[in-house]
C-alpha positions in Angstrom: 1.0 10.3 -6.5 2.1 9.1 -3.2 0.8 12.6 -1.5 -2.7 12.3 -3.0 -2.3 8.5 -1.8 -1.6 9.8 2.0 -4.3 12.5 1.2 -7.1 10.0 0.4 -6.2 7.6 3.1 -6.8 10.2 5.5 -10.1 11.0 4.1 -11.2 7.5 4.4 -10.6 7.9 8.6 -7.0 6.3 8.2 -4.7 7.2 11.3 -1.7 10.1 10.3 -0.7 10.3 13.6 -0.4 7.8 17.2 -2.1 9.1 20.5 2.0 9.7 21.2 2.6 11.4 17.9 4.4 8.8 16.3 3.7 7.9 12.5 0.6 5.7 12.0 -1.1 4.0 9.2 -1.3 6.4 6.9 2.5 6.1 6.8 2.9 2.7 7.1 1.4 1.6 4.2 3.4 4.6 2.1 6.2 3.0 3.2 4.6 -0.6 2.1 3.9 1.1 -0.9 7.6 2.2 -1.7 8.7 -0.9 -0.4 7.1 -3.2 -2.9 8.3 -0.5 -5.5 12.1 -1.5 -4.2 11.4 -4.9 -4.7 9.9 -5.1 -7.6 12.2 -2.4 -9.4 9.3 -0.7 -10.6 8.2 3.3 -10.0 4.9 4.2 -8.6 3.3 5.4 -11.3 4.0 1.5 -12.9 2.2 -0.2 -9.7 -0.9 2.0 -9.8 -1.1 1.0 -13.9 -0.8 -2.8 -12.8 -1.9 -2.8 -9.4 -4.7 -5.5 -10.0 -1.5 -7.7 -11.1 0.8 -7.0 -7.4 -2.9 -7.5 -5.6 -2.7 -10.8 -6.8 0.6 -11.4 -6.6 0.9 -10.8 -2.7 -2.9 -12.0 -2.3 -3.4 -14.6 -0.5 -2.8 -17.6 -3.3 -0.2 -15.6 -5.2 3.7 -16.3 -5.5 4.5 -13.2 -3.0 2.0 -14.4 -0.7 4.6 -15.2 2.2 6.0 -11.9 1.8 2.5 -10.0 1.3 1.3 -11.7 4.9 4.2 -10.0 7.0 3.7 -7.5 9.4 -0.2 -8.7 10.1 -0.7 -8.6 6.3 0.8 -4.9 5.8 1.9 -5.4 2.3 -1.0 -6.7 0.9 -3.1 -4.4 3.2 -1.7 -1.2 1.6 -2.1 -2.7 -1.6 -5.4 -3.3 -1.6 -5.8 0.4 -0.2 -3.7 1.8 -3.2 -5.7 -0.3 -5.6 -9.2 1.1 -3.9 -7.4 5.0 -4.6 -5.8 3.9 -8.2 -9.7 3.1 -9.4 -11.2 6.0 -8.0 -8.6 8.1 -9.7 
C-alpha cells in the first residue's frame, strides 16, 4: 500500500527527490505514515480503514494534537494526504 501511497503522491506534484538528491516529501510523510503505525501498534492497512479516526485524532482539536503539530505539522500533514489517497482508492 505504501508504494501506491509514494506512487500517487508523486502524481499529485509531491517532491521524490531534493535539488541535492536527498529524500524529500514524498518520503517524509512515508515515514510519518509508518511512524504513526509504530505508535499506535497498528499495520497500514488498519490506518487506511480508520484513517478519518487518526485525522481527527492528530487534528488540530484532537488528543494527539501536540504530537500531530511537530515537525511544521508533518504528522498530520501526511495524514491528511493518506486519507485524500485511502478515498480515492
Amino acid at each position: 500500500m505504501l508504494e501506491k501511497f509514494k506512487k500517487y503522491l508523486i502524481d499529485q506534484g509531491y517532491s521524490e527527490l531534493t535539488p541535492s538528491g536527498n529524500p524529500s516529501t514524498v518520503y517524509d510523510y512515508i515515514k510519518r505514515i509508518e511512524r504513526i503505525c509504530e505508535r499506535e501498534n497498528i499495520t497500514i492497512k488498519d490506518l487506511g480503514l480508520n484513517i478519518r479516526f487518526y485525522v481527527e485524532k492528530y487534528g488540530p482539536y484532537g488528543k494527539e494534537a501536540e504530537f500531530g503539530k511537530r515537525s511544521h505539522s508533518a504528522f498530520i500533514n501526511a495524514l491528511r494526504r493518506f486519507e485524500d489517497f485511502i478515498q480515492i482508492n
